[in-house]
N, C-alpha and C positions, 0 to 999 in steps of 0.2 A: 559702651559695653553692651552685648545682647542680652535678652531676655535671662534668668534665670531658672531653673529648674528646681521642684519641688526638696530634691536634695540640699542644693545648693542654699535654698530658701532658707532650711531648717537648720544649717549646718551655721549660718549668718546670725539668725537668731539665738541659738546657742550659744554664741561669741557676745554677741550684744546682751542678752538677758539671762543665759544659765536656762533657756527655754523659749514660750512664749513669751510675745509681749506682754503685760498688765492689761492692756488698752490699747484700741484703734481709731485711730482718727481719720475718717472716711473725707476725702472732697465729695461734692455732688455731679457736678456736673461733668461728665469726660471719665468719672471713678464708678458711682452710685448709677446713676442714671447715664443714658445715651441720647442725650439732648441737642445734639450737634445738627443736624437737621431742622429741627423746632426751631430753635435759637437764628438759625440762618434766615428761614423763611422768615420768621418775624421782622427781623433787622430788611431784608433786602425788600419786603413789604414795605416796609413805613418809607424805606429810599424811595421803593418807585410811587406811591403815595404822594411823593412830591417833588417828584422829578428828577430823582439822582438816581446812575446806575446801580446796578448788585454790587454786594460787597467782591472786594478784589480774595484774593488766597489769603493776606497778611491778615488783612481786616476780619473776615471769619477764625482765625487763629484768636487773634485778639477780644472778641466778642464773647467769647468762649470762656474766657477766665476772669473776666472783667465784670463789676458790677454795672445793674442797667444804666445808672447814670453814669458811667466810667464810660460805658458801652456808646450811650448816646454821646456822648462828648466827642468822642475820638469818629465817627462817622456822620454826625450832623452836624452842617454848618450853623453856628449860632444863631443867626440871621435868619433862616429856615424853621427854627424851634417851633416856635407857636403853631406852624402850621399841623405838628403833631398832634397835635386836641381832636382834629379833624378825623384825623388815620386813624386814631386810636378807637375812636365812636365806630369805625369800621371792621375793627378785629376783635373777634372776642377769643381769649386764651383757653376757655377750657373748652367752648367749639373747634376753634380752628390749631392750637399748636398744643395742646395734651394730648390729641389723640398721636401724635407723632411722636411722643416721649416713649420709652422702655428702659426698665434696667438690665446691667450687662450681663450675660450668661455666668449661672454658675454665684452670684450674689445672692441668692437665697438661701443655697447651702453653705455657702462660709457663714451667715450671720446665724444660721442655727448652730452652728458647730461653735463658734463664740457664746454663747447664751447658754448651749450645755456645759461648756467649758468654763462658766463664768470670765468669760472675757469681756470688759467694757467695750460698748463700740458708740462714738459717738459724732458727729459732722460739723466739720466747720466749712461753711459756705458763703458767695460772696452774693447770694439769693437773699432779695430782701422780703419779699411776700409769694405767697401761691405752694406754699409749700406744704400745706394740709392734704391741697388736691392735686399735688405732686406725688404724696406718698400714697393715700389712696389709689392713681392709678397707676401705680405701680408694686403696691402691696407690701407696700414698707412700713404700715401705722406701728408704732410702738418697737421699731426693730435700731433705736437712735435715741443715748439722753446722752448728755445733753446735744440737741441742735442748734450751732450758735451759725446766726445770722449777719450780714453786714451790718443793718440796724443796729445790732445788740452790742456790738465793741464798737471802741473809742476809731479805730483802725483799722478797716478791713486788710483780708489778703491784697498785699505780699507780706503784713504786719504779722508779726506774732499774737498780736492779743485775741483774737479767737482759739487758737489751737491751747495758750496760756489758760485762760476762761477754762478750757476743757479741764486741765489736766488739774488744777484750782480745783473745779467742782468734782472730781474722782478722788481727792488729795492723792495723787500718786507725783513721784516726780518724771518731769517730761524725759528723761532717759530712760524711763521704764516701758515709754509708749512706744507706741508706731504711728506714723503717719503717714499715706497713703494718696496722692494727686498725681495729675498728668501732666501740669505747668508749673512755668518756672515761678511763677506766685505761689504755688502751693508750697514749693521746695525752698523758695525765702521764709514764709512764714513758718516753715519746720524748723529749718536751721536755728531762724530767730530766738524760737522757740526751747532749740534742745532738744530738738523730736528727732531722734532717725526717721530717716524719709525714704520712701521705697515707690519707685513710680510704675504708675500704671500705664501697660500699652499704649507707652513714649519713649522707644528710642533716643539714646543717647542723652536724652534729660536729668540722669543722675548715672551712681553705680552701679546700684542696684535698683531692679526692674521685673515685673511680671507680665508675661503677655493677655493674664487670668486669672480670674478665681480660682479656676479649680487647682491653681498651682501652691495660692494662698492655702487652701483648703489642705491638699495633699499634706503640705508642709506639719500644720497644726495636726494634723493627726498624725504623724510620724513624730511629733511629739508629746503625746498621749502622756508617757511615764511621768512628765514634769507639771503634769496640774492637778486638778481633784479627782479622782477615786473616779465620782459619778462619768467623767468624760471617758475614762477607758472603760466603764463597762458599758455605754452606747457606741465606743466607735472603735474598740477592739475584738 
């Protein structure tokens, strides 16, 4: 199904919730941020670090939604592990692969439009640390509660017990949320979950699809009339 349109958006949400969601449930990586880049160099560094090509097309697909030890499993040979210690002493992440991080266009203004809106917005990611000086630079501190990490549940993505966790600590129930990723783990752990799931510039990865924020955005204020007071007198 192609992208949708801000009409369309609104028209979906009205069916599913009588309005907005209660709550959003952001991925990080491929949704929040545009890390795909970073992520690549890193991975095709520590290869050639010890002697293996760049990742192929599948492998960078996969690296992308995977956590790092998912990550390293599936592109280093066992046998080759240790020599990782080495490579590692040689990259440093906030020198060499943060400056390559951004987030996607148009994500600053959907999270203030939530926040005036009283809309939850919160991240379930399969990021286990770096995430302080993740949002630093990219200017996200305090714009995500809760953030649940792989560390933090029993089962990371494609599992439901992250996006679960979320909707637990909002007590809302997970049909009143949204959830919001670019892979098909994000869209397992929604389903899992109970979460409608709405993906992000990813074709054909579900029904429903945005090529943007500003489409997200659009949406929520074309639905103004169905939240609090204060959100249609800033955005009417």
């Amino acid at each position: 199904m192609s992208h949708m349109d801000a009409a369309a958006l609104a028209a979906w949400f009205r069916t599913l919730y009588g309005g907005p969601p209660r709550g959003i449930i952001f991925d990080c990586d491929g949704v929040v941020i545009d890390s795909r880049e970073a992520n690549i160099a890193y991975y095709n560094y520590l290869r050639k670090f010890i002697g293996l090509p760049s990742l192929a097309p599948e492998q960078e697909d996969f690296v992308q939604a995977a956590t790092v030890s998912q990550a390293l499993d599936a592109i280093i040979p066992s046998a080759l592990r240790p020599l990782l210690r080495d490579a590692g002493r040689q990259v440093s992440y906030e020198r060499d692969i943060l400056p390559r991080i951004t987030c996607f266009a148009g994500l600053h203004e959907t999270l203030e439009l939530c926040r005036m809106a009283g809309l939850r917005t919160g991240m379930a990611t399969n990021r286990t640390d770096g995430m302080e000086a993740l949002l630093r630079q990219c200017r996200l501190q305090g714009c995500f509660d809760p953030i649940v990490l792989a560390c933090d549940v029993p089962r990371p993505k494609p599992a439901p017990d992250g996006a679960l966790l979320i909707a637990s600590r909002w007590n809302e129930q997970p049909s009143h949320l949204l959830f919001i990723g670019d892979s098909a783990s994000d869209k397992r752990a929604a389903e899992g979950a109970g979460i409608p799931f709405l993906a992000f510039q990813t074709q054909g990865l579900a029904e429903h699809g945005i090529a943007g924020f500003a489409v997200l955005t659009a949406a929520l204020r074309s639905l103004a009339h169905t939240v609090p007071q204060h959100f249609t007198d800033v955005y009417l």
